[in-house]
Each structure stands twice: as C-alpha cells, then as structure tokens.
C-alpha positions in Angstrom: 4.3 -8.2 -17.9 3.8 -6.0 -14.9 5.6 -7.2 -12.0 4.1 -6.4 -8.1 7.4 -5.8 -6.5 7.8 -4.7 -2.4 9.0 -1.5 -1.5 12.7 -1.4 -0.9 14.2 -2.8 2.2 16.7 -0.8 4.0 19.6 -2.5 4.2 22.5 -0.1 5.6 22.4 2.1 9.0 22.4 5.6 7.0 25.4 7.9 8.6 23.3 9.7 11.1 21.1 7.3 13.1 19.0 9.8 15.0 15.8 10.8 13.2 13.0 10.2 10.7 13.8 7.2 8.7 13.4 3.8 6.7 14.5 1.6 9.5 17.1 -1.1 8.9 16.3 -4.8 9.2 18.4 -4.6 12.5 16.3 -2.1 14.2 13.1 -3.5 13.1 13.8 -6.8 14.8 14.5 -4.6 18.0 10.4 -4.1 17.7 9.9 -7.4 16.8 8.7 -8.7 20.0 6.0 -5.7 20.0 4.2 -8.3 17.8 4.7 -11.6 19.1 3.9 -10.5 22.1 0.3 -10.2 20.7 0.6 -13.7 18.8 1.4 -11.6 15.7 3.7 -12.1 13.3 6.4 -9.7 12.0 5.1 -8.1 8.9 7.1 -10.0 5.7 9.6 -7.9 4.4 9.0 -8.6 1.0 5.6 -6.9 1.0 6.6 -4.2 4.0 8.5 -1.4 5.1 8.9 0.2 7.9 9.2 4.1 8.8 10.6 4.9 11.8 11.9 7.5 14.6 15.0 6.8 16.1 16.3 9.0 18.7 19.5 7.9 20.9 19.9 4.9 18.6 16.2 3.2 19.9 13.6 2.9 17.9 10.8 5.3 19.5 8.1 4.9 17.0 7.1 3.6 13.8 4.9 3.1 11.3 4.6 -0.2 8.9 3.8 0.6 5.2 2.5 -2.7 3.4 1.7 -3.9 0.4 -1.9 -5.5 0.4 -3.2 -7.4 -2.5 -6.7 -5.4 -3.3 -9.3 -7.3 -5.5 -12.1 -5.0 -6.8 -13.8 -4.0 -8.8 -15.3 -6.8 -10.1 -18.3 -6.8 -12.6 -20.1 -9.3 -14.4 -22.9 -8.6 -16.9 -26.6 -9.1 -15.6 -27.5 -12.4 -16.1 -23.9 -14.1 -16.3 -23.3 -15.1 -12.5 -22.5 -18.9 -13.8 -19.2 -16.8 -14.7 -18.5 -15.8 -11.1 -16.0 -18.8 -9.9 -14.4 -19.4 -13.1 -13.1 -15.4 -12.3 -12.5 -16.2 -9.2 -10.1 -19.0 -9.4 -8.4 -17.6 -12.7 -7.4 -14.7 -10.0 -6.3 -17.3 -7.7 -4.1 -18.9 -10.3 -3.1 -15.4 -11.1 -1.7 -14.0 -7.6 0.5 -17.1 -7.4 1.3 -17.3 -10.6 2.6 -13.4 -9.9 3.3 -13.1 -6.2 3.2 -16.2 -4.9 0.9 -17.2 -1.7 -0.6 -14.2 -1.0 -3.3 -12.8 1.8 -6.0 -10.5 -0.8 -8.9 -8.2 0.5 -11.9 -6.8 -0.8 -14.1 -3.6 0.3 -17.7 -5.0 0.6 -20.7 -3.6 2.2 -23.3 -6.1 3.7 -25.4 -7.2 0.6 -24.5 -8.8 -3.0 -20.6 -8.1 -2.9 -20.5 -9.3 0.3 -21.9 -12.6 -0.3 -20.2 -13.2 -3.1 -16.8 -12.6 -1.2 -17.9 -15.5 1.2 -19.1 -17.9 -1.9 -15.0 -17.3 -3.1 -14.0 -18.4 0.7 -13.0 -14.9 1.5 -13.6 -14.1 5.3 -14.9 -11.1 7.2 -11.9 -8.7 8.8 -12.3 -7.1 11.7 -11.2 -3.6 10.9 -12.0 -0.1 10.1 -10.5 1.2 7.1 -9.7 4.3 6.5 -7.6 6.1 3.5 -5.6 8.8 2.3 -4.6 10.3 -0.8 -0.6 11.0 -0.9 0.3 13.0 -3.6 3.1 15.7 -4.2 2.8 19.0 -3.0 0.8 21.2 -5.6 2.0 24.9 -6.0 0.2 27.7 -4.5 -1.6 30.1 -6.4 0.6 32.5 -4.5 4.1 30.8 -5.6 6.0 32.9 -7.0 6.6 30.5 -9.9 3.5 31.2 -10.8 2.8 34.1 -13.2 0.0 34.8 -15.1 0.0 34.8 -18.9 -0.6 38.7 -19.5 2.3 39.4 -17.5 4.7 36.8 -19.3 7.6 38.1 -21.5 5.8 36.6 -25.0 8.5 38.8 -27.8 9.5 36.3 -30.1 7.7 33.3 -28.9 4.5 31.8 -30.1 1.2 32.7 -28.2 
C-alpha cells in the first residue's frame, strides 16, 4: 500500500543558524503568533514544512510548503451519475482510512464539476491558485558534458 506521508520536520538547529533553511520547530513557533493573530491556525506539522531565512538568529522570512489532499480527476461514464455518491463516500472512507481527518480540495470551474463538488458538501475557497512545475535542473545544450555522437570516441564499443 502507498502511504501519504509529511515532509520531514526539522528537528535539530543545523550548526550555522544564519541563512536559507528548513526551520526548526523552535523557530517556527517564534512566527507562530503571525497566524493567530489573524484567527489562524499554525499550519500542522504533520502535513507542513516550513522554509525559512534566518539572519542574526530571527526568523526574517518564510515560506510554508504543505501537503494538500487533491481529489480530481474524477470521471463517470455518461449515463451513470446514480454512481456519483457511492465514489464519493468510498473516497471519504478512503482519506481516513489513510490519513486520517483530512481537509481535500478540488479545481472546479463554474458548471457541472462545480456542482457536483457542492452535492459531496465540498465548499467554495476563496483563493487564487496558481502553480509551478519544480523539476531538476536540465543540462544545457552548451554543457560541456554534452557531446555529440560523431565526435564520441566509438573504437571498440557498439554503435
């Protein structure tokens, strides 16, 4: 079985504590009140992380990566809508059976998908969403790891 499991959770204040980081559960409760004061609550560790920027031992910025529990795509063959709750609460039984009481989102436009979020009690989020792709690094054409075939050494090996 595939487990979900959190990022990890820094646990240790690394050596040098200036810098670009994974911040420790002791300077992330330093920022703490940045959400109560808004009547939010601390992201929970066990689905979050956070990066940070120390400088002088303070925390002068961060960013809080989090694990969100995505559900889509969803398709059901035309003429089979009866189907529609009996998927959605085997998905319910499903996140807890896996991650326990869990907050999960859906992408939907105004329109069918959209409705049938609200029919499975799913409620309307006031946010713009954005996204990024974070991938590796990809060699340049230019590297100089790069060389083409004619010019490889190919004497004794297969072509």
């Amino acid at each position: 079985m595939i487990e979900m499991l959190p990022p990890p959770i820094a646990t240790e204040t690394p050596k040098s504590k200036d810098g670009v980081r994974e911040l420790t559960a002791d300077e992330i409760k330093t920022v703490e009140y940045l959400f109560t004061e808004k009547g939010h609550p601390l992201p929970n560790p066990n689905e979050s992380t956070f990066v940070g920027y120390i400088r002088e031992g303070k925390v002068i910025g961060f960013i809080v990566l989090q694990i969100k529990l995505h559900a889509e795509p969803m398709w059901i063959e035309n003429g089979h809508s009866d189907i529609f709750s009996a998927l959605v609460r085997e998905a319910e039984r499903t996140v807890l059976r896996r991650c326990g009481p869990a907050w999960v989102y859906t992408f939907a436009p105004a329109g069918k998908v959209s409705q049938l979020a609200q029919a499975a009690g799913m409620q309307l989020e006031p946010w713009n969403v954005f996204s990024v792709l974070v991938m590796p690094e990809t060699p340049s054409k230019t590297s100089p790891f790069l060389v083409p075939l004619e010019e490889m050494e190919t004497e004794g090996a297969p072509v």
